[in-house]
HTML snippet that shows the backbone in 3Dmol.js (N, CA, C, O; Angstrom):
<script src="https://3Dmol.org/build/3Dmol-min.js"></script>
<div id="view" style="width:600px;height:400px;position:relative"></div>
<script>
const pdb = `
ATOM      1  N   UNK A   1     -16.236  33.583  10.450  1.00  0.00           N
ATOM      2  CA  UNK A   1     -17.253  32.573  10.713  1.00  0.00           C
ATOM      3  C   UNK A   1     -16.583  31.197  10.684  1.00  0.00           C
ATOM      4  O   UNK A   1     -16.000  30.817   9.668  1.00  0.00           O
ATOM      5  N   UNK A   2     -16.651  30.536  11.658  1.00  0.00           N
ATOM      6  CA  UNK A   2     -16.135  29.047  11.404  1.00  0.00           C
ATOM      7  C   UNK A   2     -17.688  28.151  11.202  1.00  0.00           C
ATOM      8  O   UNK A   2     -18.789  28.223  11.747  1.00  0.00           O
ATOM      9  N   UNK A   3     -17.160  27.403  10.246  1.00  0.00           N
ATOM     10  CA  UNK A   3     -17.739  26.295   9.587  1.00  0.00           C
ATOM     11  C   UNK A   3     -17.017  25.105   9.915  1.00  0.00           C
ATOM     12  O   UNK A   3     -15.820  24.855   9.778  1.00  0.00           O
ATOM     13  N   UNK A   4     -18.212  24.225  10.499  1.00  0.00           N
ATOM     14  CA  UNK A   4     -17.802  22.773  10.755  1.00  0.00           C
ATOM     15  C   UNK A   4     -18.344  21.779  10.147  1.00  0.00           C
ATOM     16  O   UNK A   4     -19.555  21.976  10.055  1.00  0.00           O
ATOM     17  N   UNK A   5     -17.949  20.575   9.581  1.00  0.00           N
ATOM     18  CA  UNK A   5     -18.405  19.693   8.284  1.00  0.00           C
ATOM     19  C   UNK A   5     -17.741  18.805   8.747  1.00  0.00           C
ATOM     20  O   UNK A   5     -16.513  18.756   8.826  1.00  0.00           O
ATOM     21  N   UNK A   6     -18.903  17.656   9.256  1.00  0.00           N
ATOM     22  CA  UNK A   6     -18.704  16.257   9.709  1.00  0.00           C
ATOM     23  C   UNK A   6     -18.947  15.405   8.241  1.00  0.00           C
ATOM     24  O   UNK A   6     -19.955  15.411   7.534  1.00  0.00           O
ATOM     25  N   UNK A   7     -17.788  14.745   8.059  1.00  0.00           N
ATOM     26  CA  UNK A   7     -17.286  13.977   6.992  1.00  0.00           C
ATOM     27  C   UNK A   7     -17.422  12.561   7.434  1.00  0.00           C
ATOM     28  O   UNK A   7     -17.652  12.244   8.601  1.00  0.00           O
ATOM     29  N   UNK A   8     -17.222  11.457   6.136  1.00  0.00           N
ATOM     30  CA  UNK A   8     -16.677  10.374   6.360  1.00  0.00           C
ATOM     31  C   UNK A   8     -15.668  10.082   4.499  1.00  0.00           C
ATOM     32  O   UNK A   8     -15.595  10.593   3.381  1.00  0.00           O
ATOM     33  N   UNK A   9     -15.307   9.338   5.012  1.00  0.00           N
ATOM     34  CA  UNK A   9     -14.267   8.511   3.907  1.00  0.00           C
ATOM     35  C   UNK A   9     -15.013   8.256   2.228  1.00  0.00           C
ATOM     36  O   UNK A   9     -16.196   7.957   2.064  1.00  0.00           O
ATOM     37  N   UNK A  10     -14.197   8.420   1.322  1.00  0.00           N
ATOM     38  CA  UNK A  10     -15.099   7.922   0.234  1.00  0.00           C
ATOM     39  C   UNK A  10     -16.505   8.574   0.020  1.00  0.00           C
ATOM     40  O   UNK A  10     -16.988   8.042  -0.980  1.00  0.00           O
ATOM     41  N   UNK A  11     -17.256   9.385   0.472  1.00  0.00           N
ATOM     42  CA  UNK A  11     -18.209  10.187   0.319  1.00  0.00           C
ATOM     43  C   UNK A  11     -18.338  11.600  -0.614  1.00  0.00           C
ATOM     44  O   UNK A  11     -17.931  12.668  -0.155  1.00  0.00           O
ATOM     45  N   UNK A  12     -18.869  11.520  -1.801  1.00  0.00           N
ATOM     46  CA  UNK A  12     -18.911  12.186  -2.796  1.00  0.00           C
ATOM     47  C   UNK A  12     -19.665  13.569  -2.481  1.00  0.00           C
ATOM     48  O   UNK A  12     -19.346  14.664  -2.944  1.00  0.00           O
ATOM     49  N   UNK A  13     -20.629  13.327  -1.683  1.00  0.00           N
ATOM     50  CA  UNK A  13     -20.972  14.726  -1.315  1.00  0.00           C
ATOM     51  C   UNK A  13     -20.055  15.477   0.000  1.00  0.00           C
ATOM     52  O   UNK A  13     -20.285  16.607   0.432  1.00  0.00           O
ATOM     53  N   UNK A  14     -19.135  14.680   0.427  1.00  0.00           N
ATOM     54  CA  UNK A  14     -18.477  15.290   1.692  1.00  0.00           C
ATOM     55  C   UNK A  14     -17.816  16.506   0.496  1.00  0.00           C
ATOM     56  O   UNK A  14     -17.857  17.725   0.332  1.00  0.00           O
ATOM     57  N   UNK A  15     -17.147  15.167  -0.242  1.00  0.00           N
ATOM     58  CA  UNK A  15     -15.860  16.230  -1.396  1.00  0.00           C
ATOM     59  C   UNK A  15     -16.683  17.477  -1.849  1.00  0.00           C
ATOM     60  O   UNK A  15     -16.554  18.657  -1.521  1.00  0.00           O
ATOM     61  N   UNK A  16     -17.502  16.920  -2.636  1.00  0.00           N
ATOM     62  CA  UNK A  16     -18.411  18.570  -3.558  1.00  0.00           C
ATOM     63  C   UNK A  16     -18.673  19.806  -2.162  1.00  0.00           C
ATOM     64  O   UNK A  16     -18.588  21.034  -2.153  1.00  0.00           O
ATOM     65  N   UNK A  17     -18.995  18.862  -1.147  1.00  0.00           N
ATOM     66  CA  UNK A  17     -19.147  20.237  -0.069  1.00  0.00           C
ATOM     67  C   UNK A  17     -18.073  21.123   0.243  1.00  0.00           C
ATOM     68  O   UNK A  17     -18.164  22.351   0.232  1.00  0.00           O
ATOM     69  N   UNK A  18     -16.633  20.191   0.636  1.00  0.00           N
ATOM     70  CA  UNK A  18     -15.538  20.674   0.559  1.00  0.00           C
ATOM     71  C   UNK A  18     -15.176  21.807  -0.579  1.00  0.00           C
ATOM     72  O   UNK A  18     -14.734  22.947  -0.437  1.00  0.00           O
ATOM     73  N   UNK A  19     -15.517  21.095  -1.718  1.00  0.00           N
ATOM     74  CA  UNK A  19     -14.461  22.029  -2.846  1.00  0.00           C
ATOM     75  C   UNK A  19     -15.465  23.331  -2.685  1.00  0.00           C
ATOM     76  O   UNK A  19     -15.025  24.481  -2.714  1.00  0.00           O
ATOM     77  N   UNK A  20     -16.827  23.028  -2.516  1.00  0.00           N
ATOM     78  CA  UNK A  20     -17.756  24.480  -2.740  1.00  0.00           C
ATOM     79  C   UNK A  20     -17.157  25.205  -1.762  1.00  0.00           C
ATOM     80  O   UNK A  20     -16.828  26.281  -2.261  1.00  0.00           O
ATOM     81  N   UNK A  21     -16.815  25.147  -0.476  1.00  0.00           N
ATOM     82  CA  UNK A  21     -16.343  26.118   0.451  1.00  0.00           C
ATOM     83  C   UNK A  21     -15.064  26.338  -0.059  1.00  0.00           C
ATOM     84  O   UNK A  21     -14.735  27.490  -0.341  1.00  0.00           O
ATOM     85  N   UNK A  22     -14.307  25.426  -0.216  1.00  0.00           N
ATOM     86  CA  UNK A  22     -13.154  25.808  -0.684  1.00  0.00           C
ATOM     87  C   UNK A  22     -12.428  27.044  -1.759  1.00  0.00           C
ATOM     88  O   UNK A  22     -11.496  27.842  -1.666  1.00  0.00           O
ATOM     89  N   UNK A  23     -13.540  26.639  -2.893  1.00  0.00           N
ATOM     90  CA  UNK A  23     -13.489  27.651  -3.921  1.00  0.00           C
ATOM     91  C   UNK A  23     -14.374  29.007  -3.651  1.00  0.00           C
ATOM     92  O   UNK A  23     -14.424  29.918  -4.477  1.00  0.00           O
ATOM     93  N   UNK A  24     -15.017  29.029  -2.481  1.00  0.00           N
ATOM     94  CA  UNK A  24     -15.517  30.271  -2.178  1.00  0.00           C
ATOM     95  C   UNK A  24     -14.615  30.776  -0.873  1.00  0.00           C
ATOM     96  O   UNK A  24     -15.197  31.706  -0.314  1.00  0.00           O
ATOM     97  N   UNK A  25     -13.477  30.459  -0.290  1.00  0.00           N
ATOM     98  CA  UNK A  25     -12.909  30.688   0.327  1.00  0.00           C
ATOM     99  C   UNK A  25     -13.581  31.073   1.556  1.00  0.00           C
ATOM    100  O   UNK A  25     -13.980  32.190   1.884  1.00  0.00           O
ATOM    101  N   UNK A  26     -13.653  29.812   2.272  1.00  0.00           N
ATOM    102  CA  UNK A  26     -14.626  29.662   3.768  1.00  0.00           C
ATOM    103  C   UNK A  26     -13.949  28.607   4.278  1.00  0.00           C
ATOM    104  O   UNK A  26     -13.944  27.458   3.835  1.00  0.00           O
ATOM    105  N   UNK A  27     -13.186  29.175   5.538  1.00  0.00           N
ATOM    106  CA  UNK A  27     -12.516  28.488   6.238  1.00  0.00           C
ATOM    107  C   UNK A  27     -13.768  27.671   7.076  1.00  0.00           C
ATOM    108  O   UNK A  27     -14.820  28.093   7.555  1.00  0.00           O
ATOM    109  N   UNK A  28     -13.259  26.532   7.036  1.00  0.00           N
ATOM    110  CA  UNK A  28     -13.783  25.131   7.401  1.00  0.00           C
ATOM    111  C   UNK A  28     -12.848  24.500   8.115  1.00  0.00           C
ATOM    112  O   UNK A  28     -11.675  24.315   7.789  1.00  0.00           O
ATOM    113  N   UNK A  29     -13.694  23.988   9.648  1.00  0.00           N
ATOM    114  CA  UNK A  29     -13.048  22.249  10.421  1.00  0.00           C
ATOM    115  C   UNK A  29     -13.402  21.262   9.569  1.00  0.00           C
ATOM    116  O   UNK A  29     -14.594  21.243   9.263  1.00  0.00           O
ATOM    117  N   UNK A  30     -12.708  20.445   9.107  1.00  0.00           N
ATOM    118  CA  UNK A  30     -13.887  18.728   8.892  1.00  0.00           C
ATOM    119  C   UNK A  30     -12.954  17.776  10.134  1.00  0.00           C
ATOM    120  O   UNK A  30     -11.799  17.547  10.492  1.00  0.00           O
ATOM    121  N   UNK A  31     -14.518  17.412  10.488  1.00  0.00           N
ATOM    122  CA  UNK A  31     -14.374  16.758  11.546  1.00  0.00           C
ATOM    123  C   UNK A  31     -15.197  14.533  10.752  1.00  0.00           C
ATOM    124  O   UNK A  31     -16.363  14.190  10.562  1.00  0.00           O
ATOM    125  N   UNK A  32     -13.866  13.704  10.563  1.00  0.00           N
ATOM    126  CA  UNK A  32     -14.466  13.255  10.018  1.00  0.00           C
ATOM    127  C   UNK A  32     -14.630  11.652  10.788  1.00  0.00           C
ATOM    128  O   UNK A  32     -13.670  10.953  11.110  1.00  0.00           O
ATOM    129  N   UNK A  33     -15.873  11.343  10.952  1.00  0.00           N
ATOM    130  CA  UNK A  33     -16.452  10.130  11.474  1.00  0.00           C
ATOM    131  C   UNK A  33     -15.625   9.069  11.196  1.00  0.00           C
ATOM    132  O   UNK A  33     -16.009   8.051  11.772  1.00  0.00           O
ATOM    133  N   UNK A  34     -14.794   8.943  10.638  1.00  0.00           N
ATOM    134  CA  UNK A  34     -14.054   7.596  10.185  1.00  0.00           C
ATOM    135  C   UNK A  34     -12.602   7.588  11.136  1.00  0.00           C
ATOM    136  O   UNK A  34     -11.872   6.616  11.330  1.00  0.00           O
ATOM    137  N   UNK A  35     -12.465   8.710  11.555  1.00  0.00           N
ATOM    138  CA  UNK A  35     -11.214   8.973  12.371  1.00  0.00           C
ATOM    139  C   UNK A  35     -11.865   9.158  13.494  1.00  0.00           C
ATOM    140  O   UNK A  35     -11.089   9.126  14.448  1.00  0.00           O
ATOM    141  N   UNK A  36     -12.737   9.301  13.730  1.00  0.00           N
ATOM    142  CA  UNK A  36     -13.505   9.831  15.101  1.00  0.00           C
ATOM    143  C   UNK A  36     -14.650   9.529  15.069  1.00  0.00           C
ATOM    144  O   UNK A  36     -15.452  10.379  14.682  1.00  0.00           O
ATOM    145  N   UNK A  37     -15.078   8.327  15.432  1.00  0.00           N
ATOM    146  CA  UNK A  37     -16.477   8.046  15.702  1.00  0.00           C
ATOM    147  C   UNK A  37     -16.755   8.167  16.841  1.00  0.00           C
ATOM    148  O   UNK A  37     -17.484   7.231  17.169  1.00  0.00           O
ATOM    149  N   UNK A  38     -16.510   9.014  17.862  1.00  0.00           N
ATOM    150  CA  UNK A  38     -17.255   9.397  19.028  1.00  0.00           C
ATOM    151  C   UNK A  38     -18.621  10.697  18.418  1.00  0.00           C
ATOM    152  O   UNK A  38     -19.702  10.977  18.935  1.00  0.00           O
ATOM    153  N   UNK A  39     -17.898  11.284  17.037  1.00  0.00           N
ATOM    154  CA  UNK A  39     -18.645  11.949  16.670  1.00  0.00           C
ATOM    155  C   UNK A  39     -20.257  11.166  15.838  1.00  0.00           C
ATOM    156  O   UNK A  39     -20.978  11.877  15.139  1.00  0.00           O
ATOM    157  N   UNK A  40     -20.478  10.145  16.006  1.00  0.00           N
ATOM    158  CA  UNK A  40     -21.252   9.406  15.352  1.00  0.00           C
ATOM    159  C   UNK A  40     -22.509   9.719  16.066  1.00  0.00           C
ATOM    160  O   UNK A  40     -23.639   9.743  15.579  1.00  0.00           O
ATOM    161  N   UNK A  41     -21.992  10.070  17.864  1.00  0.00           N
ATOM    162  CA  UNK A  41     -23.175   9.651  18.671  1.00  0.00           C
ATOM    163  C   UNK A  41     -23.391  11.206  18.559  1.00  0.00           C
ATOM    164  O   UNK A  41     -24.330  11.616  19.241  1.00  0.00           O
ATOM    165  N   UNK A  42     -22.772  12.059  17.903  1.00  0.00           N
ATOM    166  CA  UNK A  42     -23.260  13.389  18.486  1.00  0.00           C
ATOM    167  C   UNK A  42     -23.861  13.958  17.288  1.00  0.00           C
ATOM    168  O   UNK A  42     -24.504  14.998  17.434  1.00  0.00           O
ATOM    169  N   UNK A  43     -23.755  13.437  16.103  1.00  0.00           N
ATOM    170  CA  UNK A  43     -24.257  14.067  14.603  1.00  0.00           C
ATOM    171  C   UNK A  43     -25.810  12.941  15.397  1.00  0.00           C
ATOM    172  O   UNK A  43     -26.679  13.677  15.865  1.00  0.00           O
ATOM    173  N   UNK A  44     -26.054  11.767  15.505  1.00  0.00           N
ATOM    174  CA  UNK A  44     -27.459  10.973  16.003  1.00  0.00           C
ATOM    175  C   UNK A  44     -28.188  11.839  16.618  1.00  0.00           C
ATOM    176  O   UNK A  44     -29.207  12.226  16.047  1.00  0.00           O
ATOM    177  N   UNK A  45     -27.795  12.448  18.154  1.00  0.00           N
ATOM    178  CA  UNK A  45     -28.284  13.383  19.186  1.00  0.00           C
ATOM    179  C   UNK A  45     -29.034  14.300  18.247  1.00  0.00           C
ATOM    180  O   UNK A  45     -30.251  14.458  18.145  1.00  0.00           O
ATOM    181  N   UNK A  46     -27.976  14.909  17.536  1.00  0.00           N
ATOM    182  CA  UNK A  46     -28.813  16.149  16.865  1.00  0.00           C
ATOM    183  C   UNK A  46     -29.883  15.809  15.590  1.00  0.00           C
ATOM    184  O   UNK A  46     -30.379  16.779  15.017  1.00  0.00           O
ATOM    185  N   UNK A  47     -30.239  14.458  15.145  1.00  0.00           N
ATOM    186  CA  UNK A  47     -31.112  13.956  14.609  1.00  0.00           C
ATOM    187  C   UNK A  47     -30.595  13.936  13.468  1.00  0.00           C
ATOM    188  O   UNK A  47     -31.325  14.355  12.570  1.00  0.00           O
ATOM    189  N   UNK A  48     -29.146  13.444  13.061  1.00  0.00           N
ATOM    190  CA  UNK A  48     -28.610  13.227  11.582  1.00  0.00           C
ATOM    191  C   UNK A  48     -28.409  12.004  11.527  1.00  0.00           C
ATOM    192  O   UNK A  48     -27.920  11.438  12.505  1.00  0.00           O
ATOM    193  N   UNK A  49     -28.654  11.478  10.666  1.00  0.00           N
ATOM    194  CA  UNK A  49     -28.001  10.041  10.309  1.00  0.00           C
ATOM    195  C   UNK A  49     -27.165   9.987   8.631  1.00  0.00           C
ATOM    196  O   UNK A  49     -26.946   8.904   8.088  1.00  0.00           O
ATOM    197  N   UNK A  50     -26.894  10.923   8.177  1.00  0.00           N
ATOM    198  CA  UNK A  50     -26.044  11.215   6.933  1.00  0.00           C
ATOM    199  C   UNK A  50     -25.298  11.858   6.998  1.00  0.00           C
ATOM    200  O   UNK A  50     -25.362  12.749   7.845  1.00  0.00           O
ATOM    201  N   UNK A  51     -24.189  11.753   6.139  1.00  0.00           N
ATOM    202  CA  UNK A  51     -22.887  12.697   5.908  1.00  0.00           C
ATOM    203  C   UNK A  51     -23.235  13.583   4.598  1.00  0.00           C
ATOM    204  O   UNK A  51     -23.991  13.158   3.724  1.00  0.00           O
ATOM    205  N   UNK A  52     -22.586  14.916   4.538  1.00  0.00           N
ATOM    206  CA  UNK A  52     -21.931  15.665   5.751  1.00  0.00           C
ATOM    207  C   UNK A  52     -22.592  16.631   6.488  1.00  0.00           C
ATOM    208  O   UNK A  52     -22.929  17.606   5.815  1.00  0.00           O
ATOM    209  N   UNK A  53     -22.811  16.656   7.367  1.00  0.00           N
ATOM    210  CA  UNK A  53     -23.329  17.798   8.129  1.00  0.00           C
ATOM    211  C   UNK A  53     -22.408  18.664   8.114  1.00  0.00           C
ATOM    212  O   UNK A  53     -21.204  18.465   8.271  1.00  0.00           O
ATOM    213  N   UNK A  54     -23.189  20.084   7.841  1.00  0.00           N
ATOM    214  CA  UNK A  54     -22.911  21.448   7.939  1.00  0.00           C
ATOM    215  C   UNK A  54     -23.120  22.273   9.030  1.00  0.00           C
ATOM    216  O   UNK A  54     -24.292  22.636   9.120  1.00  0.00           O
ATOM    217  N   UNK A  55     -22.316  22.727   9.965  1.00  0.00           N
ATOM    218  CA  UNK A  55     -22.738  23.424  10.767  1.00  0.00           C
ATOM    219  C   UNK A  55     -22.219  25.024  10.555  1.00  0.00           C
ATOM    220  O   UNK A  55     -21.006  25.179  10.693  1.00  0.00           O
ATOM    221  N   UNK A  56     -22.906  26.059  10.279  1.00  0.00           N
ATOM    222  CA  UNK A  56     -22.619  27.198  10.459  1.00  0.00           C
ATOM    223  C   UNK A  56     -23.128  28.064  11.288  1.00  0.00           C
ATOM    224  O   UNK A  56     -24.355  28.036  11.385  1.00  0.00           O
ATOM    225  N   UNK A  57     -22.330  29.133  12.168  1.00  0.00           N
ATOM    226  CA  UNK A  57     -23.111  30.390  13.017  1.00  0.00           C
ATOM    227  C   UNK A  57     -24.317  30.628  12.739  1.00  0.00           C
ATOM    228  O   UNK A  57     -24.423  30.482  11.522  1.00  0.00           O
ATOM    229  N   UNK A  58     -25.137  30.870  13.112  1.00  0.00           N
ATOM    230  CA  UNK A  58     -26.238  31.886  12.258  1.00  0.00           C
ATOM    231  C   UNK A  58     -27.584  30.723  11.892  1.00  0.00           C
ATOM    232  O   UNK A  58     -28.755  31.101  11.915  1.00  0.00           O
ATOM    233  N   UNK A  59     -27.247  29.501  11.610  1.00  0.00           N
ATOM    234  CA  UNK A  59     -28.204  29.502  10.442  1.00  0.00           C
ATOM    235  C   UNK A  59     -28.181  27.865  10.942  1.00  0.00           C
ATOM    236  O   UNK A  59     -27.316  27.404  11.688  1.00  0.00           O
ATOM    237  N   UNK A  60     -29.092  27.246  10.484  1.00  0.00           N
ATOM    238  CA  UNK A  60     -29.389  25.876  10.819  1.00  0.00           C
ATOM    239  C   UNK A  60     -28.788  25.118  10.576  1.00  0.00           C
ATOM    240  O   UNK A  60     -28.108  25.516   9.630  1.00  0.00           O
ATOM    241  N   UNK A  61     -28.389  23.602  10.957  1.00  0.00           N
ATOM    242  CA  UNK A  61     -27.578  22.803  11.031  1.00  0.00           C
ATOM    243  C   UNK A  61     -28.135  21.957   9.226  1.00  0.00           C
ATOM    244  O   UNK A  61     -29.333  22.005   8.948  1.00  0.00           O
ATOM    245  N   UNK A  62     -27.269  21.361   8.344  1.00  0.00           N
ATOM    246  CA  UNK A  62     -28.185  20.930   7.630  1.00  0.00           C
ATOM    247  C   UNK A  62     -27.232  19.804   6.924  1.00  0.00           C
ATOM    248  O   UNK A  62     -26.055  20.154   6.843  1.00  0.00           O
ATOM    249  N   UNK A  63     -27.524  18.583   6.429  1.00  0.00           N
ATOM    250  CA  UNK A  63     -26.925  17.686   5.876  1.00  0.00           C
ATOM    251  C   UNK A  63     -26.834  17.301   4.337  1.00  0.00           C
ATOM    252  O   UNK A  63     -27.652  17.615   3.472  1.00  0.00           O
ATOM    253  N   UNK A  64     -25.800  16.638   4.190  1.00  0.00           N
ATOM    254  CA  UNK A  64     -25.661  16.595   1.953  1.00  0.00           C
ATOM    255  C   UNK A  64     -25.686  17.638   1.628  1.00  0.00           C
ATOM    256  O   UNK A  64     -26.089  18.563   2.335  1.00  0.00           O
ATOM    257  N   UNK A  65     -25.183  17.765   0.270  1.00  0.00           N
ATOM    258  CA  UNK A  65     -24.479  18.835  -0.592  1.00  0.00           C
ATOM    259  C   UNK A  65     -25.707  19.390  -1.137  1.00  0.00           C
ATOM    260  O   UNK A  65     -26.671  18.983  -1.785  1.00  0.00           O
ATOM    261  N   UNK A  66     -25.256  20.589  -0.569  1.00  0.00           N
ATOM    262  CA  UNK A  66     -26.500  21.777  -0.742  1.00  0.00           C
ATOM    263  C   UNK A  66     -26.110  22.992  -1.099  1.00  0.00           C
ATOM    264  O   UNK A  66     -25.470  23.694  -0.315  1.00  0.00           O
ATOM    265  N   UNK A  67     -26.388  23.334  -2.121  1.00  0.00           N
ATOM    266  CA  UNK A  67     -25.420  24.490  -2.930  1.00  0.00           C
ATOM    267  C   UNK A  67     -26.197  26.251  -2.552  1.00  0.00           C
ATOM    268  O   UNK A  67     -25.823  27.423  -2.547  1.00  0.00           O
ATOM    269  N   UNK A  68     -27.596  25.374  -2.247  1.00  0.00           N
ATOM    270  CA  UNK A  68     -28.716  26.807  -1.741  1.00  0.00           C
ATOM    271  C   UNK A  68     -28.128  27.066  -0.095  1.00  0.00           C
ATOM    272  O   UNK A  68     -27.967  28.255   0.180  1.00  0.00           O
ATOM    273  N   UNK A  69     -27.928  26.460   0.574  1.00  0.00           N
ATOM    274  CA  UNK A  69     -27.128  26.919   1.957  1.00  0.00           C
ATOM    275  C   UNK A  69     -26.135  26.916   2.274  1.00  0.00           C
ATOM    276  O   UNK A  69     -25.691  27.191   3.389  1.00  0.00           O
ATOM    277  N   UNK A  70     -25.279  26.416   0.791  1.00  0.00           N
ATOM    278  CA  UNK A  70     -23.773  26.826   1.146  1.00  0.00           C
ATOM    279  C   UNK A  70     -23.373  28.536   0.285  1.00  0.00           C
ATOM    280  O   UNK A  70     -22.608  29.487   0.446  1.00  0.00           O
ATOM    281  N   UNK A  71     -24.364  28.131  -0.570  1.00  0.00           N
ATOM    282  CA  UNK A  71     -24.184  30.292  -0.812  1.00  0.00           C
ATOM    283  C   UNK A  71     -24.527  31.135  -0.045  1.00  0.00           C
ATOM    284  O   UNK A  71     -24.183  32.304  -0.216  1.00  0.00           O
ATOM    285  N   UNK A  72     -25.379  30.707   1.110  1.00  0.00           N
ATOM    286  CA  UNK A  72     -25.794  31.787   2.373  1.00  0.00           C
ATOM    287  C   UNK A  72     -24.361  31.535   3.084  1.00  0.00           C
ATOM    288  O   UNK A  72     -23.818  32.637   3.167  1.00  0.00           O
ATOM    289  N   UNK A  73     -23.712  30.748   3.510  1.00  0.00           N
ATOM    290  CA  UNK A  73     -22.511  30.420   4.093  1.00  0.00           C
ATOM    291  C   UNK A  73     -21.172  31.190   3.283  1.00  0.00           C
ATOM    292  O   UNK A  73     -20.213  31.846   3.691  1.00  0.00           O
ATOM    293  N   UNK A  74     -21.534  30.846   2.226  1.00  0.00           N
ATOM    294  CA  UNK A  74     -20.305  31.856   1.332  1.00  0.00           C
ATOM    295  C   UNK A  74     -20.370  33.480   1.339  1.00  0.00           C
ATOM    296  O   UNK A  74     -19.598  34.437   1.397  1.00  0.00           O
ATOM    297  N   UNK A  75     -21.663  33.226   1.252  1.00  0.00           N
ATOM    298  CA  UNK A  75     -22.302  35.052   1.267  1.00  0.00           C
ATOM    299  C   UNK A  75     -21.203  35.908   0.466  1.00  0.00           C
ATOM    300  O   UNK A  75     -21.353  37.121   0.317  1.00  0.00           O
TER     301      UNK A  75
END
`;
const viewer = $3Dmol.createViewer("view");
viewer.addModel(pdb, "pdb");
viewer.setStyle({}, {cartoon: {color: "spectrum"}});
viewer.zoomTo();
viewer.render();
</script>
């Protein structure tokens, strides 16, 4: 399953999202807005205006550190 996690800089819930996949061993892109703000207009489109968005297969797109949809993601 790839997991994609739009980041920015200095953001405390980007990190906690990170380490939760991390320590459940779930390979993750971070794709992060501060290096790439073309991605700014495309997290907007999809009706986000916060970091980090989560995108996984399967299951709805969802933003900030969320420990109830990153254990469906860890499974």
């Amino acid at each position: 399953m790839k997991v994609t996690i739009y980041s920015k800089n200095n953001c405390m819930q980007c990190k906690m999202t990170k380490r939760f996949l991390s320590e459940h061993n779930v390979d993750f892109e971070e794709r992060n807005i501060n290096q790439n703000p073309e991605y700014v207009s495309y997290l907007k489109e999809q009706g986000f205006q916060a970091v980090p968005v989560v995108e996984a297969p399967g299951l709805p797109a969802f933003y900030g550190f969320r420990p109830d949809q990153l254990t469906k993601i860890a499974g």
